[in-house]
C-alpha positions in Angstrom: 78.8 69.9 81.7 78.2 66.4 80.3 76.2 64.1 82.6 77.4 62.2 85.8 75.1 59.2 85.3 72.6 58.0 82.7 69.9 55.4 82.5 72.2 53.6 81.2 74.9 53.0 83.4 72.6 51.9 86.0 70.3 48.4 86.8 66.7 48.8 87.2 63.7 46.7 88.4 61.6 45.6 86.0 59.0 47.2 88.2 59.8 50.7 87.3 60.6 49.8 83.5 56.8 48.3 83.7 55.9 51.5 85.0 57.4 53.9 82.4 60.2 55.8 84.8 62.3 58.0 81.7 65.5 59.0 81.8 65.2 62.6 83.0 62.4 61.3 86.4 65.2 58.6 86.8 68.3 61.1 87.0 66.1 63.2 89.6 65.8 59.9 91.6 69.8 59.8 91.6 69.7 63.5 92.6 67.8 63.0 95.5 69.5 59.4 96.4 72.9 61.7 96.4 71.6 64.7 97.8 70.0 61.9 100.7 73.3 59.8 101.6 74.1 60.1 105.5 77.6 59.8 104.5 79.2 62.7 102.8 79.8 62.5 98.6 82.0 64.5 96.2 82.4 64.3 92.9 85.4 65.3 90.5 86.4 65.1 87.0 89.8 63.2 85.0 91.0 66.8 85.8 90.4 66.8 89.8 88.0 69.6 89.4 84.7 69.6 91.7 81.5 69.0 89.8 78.8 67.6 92.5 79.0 67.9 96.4 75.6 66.7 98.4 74.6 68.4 101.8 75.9 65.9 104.0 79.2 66.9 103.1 78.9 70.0 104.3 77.4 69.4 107.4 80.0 66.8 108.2 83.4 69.1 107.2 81.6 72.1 107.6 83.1 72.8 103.9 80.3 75.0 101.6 79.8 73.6 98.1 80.9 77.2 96.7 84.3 76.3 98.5 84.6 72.9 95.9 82.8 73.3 93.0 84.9 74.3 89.9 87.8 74.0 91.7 90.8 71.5 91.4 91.5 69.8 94.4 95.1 70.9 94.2 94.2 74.4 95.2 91.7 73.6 97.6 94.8 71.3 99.5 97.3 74.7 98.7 94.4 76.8 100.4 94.4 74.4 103.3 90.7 73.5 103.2 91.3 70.1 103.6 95.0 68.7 104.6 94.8 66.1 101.2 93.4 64.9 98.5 92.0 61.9 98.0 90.8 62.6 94.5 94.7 63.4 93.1 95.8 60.0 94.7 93.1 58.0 92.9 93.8 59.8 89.4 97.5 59.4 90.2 97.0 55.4 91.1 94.1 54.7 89.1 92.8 52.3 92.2 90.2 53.0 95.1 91.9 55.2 97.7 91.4 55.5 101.6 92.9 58.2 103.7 92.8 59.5 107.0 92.0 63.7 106.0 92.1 67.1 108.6 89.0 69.0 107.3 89.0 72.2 109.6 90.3 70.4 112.5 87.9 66.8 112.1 89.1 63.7 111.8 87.9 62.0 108.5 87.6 58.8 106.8 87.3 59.2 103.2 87.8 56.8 100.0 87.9 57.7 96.7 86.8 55.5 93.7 87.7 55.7 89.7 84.8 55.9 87.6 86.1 54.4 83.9 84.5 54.4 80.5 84.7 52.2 77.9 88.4 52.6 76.6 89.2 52.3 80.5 89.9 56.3 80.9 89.5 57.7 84.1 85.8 60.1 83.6 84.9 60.6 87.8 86.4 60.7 91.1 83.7 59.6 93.4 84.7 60.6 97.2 82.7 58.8 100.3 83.4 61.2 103.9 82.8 59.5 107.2 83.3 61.8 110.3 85.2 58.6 112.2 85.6 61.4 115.5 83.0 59.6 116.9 84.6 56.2 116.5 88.3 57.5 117.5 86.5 58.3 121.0 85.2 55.0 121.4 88.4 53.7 119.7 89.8 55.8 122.6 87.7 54.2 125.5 87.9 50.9 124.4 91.5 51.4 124.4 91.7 53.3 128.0 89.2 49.8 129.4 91.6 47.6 127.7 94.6 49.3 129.6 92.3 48.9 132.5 91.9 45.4 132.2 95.5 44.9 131.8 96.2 46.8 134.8 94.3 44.8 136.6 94.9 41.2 134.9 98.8 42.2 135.6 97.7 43.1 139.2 96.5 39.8 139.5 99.7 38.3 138.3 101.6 39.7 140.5 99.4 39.8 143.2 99.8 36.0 142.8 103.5 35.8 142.7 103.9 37.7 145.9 104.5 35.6 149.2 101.4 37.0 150.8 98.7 35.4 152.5 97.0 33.3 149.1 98.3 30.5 150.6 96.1 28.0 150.9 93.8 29.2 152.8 90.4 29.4 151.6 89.0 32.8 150.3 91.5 34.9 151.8 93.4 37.3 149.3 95.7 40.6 150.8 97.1 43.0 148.7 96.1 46.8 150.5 98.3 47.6 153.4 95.6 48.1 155.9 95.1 44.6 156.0 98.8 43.6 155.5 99.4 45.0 159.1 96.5 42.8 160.4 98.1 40.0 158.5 101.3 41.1 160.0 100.2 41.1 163.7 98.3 37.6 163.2 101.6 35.9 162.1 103.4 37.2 165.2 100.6 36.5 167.5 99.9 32.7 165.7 103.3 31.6 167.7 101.9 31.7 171.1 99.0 31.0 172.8 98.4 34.3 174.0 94.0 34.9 173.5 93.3 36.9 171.0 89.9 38.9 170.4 89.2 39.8 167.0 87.2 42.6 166.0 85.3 43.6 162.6 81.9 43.8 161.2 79.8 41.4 159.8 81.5 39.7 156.8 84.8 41.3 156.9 86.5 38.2 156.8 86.9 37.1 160.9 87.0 33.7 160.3 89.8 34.0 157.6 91.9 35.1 160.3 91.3 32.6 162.6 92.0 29.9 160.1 95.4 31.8 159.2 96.3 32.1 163.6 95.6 28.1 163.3 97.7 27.1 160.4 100.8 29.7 161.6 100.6 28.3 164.9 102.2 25.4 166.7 98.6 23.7 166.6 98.5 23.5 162.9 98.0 20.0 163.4 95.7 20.0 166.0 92.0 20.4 166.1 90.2 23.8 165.2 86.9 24.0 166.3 84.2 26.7 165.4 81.7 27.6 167.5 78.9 30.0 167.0 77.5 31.6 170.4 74.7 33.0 168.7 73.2 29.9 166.9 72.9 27.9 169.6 70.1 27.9 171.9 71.0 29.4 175.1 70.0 26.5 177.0 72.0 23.9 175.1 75.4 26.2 174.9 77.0 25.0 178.4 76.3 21.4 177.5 77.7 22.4 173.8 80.7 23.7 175.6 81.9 22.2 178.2 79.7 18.4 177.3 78.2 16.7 179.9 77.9 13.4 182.2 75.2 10.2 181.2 71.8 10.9 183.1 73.0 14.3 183.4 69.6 15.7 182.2 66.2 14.2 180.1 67.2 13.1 176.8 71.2 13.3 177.7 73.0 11.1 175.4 73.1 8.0 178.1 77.0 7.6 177.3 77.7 11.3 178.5 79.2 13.4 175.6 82.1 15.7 175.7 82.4 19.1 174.6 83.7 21.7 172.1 86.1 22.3 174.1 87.5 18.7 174.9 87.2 18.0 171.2 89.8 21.1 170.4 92.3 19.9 173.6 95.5 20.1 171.7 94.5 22.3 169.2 92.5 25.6 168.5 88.7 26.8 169.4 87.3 29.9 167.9 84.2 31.5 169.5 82.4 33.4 167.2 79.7 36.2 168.3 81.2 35.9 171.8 79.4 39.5 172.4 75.7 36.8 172.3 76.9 34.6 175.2 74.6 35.0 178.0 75.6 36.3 181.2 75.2 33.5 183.7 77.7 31.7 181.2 80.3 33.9 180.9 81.0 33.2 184.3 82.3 29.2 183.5 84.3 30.5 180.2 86.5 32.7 182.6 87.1 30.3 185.1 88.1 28.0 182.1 90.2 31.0 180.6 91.4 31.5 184.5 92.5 27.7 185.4 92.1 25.8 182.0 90.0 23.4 183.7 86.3 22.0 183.0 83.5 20.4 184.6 80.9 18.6 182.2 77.9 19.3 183.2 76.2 16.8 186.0 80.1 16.1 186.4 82.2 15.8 189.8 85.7 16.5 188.6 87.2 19.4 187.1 89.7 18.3 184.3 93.1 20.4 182.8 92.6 21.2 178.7 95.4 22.8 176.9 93.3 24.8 174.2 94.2 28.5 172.4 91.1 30.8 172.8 90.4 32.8 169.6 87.3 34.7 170.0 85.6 37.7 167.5 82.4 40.0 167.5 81.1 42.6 165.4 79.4 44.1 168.4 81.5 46.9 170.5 82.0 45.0 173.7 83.1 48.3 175.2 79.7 49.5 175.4 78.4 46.2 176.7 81.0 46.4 179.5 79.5 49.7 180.8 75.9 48.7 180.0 76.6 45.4 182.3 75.8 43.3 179.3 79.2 41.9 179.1 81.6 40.9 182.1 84.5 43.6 182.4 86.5 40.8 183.8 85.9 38.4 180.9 86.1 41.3 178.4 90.1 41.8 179.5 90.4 38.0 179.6 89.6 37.8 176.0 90.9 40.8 175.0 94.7 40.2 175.8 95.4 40.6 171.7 93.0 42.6 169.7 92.9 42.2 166.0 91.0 44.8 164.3 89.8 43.8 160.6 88.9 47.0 158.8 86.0 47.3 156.7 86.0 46.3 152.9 85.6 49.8 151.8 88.6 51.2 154.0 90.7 48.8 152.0 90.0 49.5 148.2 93.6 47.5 146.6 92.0 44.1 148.2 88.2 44.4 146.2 89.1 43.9 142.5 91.8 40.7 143.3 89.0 39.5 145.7 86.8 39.7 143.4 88.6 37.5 140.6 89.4 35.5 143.2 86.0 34.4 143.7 85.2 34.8 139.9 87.9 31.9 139.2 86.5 30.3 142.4 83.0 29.8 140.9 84.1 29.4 137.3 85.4 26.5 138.6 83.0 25.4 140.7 80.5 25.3 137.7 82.7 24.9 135.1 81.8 28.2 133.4 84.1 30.8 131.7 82.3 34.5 133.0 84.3 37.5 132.7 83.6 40.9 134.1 83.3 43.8 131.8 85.9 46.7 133.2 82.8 49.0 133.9 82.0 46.5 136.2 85.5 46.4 138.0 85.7 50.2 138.2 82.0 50.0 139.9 83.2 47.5 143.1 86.2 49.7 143.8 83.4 52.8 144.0 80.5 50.6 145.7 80.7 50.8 149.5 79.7 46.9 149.8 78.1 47.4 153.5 78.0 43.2 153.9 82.0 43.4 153.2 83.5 40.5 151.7 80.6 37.7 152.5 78.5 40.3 150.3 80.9 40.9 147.4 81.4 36.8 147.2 77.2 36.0 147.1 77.2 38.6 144.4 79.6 36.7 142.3 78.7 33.9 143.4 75.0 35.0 142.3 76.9 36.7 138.7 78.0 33.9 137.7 75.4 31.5 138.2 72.3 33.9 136.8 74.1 36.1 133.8 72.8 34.0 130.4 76.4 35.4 129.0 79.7 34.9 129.9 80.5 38.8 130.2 78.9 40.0 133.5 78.1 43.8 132.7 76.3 46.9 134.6 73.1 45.5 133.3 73.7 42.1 135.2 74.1 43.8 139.0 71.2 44.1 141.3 69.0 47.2 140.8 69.4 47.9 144.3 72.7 48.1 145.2 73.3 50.5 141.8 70.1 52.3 143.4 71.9 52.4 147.0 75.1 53.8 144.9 73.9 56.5 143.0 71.8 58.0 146.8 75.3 58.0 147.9 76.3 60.1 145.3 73.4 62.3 145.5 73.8 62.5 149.7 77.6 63.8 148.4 76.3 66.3 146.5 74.1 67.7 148.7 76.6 68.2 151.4 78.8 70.1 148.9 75.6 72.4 148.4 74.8 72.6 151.9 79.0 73.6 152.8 79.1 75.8 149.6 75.7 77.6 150.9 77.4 78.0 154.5 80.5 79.6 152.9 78.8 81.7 150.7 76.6 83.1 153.9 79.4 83.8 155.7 81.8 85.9 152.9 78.5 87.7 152.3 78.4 88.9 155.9 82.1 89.7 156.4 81.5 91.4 152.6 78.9 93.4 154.2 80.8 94.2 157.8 84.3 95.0 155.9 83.3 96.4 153.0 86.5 95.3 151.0 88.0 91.6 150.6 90.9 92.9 152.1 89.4 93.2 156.1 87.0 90.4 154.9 90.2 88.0 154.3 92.4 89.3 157.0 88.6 88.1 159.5 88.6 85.0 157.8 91.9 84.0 158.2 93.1 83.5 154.5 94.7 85.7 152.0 93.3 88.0 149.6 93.3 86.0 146.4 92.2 82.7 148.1 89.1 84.9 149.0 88.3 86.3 145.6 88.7 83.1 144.3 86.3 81.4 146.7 83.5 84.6 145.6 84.0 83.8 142.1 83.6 80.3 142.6 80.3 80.9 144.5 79.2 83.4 142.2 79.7 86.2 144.7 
């Protein structure tokens, strides 16, 4: 068999030349270059027959050299070694050749180049196999978060062309059902001035709702004033409230000043952390709940105020009630509508268009262009998010403002809150353990009292099959 490759078809540094490399330590450095090559090589003569093979082929098609060498490529396609041949293609098309090949069930990329001599005759067939399986399964997953991400950009779209509650209001976005029906009951409650008490932990989105009653309501145009009963001193909140007369105490404004709720007369007030107003004052708001009526303080003369009462706590007032921290009679007052806001995670459909809703809202904010990565999208529909919606919006908010690159990825959350994640998971696990250890207990005893999984399943109240299915799923 005449040679594959000789000194002469090849370039070489001067530095081995200056070093005396002759033609026969030369071939052996082509040997071991071919027998070294990640990728897989074959070699074939004008005739399609085998000549050379290296070891990487092999390992990547699981083919043996024996299998190719000598043989025409013809009847290693008729044998169904490999589904085709690259090699006949090239000699049939004298021009490089790239094919998608079955070797024994893998997926393969190979190309097949013409080697010519001088009168431009075809000598070699020189084969390159890549094992692309690897690459079709990230093909594959690029293509599965691409139909992800369209899912949820078309989500979006829609999302936005529905009539829901987008509006605009600021940062409120409704697409699950749960909240829907909380939606639903607001809009019917907005039209009268029935009080309404709304309910919800911390950062669920309260004061969302409150702005939505306001705007649906026949006050739209009127005052809506917030108050917050847990940020201001206890000894300032009457005056806050209700104002007060000149001279009325040291350091009163000497003009008097009137109070929250004089400024909302006409329109809407909204008493936030209702559940943190102190006892004694309690008292005046139901008497101004009762008659509509208040007295500044140092004042004489009780006045009328029209005014809707919205209120909201994240604490159960229930409990205060029978503790005697809350009045029971206030409590009903107030609680005339409730309005229950469920929890972020009890509401899954609303956290990815929430979450592009505040993504655009801080793009544009600070005129930046981030993007999440869909790993990150399929994360906030798994993450709990304990803070609710204020939490998910600070961690955009925080995304989009830190990440150096405009694709926010896994690497860009907080450590803790993946950390806080994956102890869920492991908590999970550990009750399936601890139920699967309980179960396996118990079959073990009845096993042991009735002898056969007939009496065993006819004391444990399923069938048969179900119970010899559950033993060899324990391992029983």
């Amino acid at each position: 068999m005449e040679r594959l490759f000789t000194s002469e078809d090849i370039f070489i540094s001067e530095d081995m030349t200056k070093n005396g490399v002759n033609k026969t330590e030369l071939e052996h450095i082509l040997v071991s270059i071919f027998q070294s090559s990640y990728d897989g090589i074959y070699v074939s003569d004008n005739k399609g027959v085998g000549i050379m093979v290296n070891q990487a082929y092999s390992r990547i098609t699981d083919v043996q050299s024996h299998e190719l060498l000598g043989k025409s490529m013809k009847t290693v396609v008729e044998t169904g070694v490999v589904s085709e041949s690259v090699t006949m293609k090239v000699l049939d098309e004298r021009t490089p050749q790239t094919i998608i090949q079955i070797v024994k069930g893998k997926e393969l990329l190979v190309t097949g180049n013409p080697v010519f001599n001088q009168n431009g005759e075809i000598t070699y067939v020189v084969t390159n196999v890549r094992d692309i399986s690897d690459l079709n399964n990230i093909k594959t997953e690029l293509y599965q978060s691409k139909l992800l991400t369209e899912r949820y950009m078309s989500e979006i779209k829609e999302f936005e062309k529905r009539e829901l509650i987008h509006m605009h209001l600021d940062g409120i976005v409704a697409q699950s059902q749960e909240i829907m029906k909380v939606f639903h009951l607001a809009k019917k409650v907005a039209k009268v001035d029935s009080t309404v008490l709304i309910l919800g932990e911390s950062g669920v989105g309260k004061e969302g709702i409150v702005n939505y009653l306001h705007q649906e309501s026949d006050r739209a145009d009127k005052p809506l004033i917030k108050v917050n009963c847990a940020a201001i001193p206890e000894h300032l909140l009457e005056s806050e409230l209700f104002g007060y007369e000149k001279g009325a105490f040291t350091g009163a404004n000497s003009n008097g000043k009137p109070g929250l709720f004089e400024q909302a007369n006409g329109g809407t007030i909204f008493l936030d952390e209702i559940g943190d107003m102190p006892i004694d004052l309690q008292v005046k708001l139901l008497r101004v709940l009762q008659e509509f009526e208040i007295r500044r303080v140092g004042g004489r003369k009780s006045f009328k105020i029209d005014v809707r009462v919205i209120s909201a706590t994240n604490m159960n007032l229930e409990e205060m009630v029978d503790k005697r921290d809350f009045r029971r009679d206030l409590y009903y007052r107030l609680n005339i509508v409730p309005i229950k806001v469920p929890p972020l995670r009890e509401r899954k459909a609303d956290i990815v268009p929430l979450g592009f809703y505040f993504l655009n809202k801080y793009n544009i904010k600070y005129r930046l262009n981030k993007q999440f990565h869909p790993e990150v999208i399929r994360y906030f529909e798994e993450y709990l998010w304990p803070g609710n919606v204020r939490e998910l919006e600070n961690l955009i908010e925080r995304l989009v403002v830190t990440t150096d690159h405009d694709e926010i990825t896994m690497k860009d959350l907080p450590p803790g809150m993946c950390q806080n994640n994956e102890s869920r998971k492991s908590e999970k696990g550990k009750l399936k353990e601890i139920i699967a250890n309980i179960e396996r207990k118990i079959i073990k005893e009845h096993m042991e009292e009735s002898k056969t999984t007939r009496r065993a399943a006819k004391e444990l109240g399923i069938s048969q099959s179900a119970l010899v299915k559950k033993m060899q799923k324990l391992g029983l």
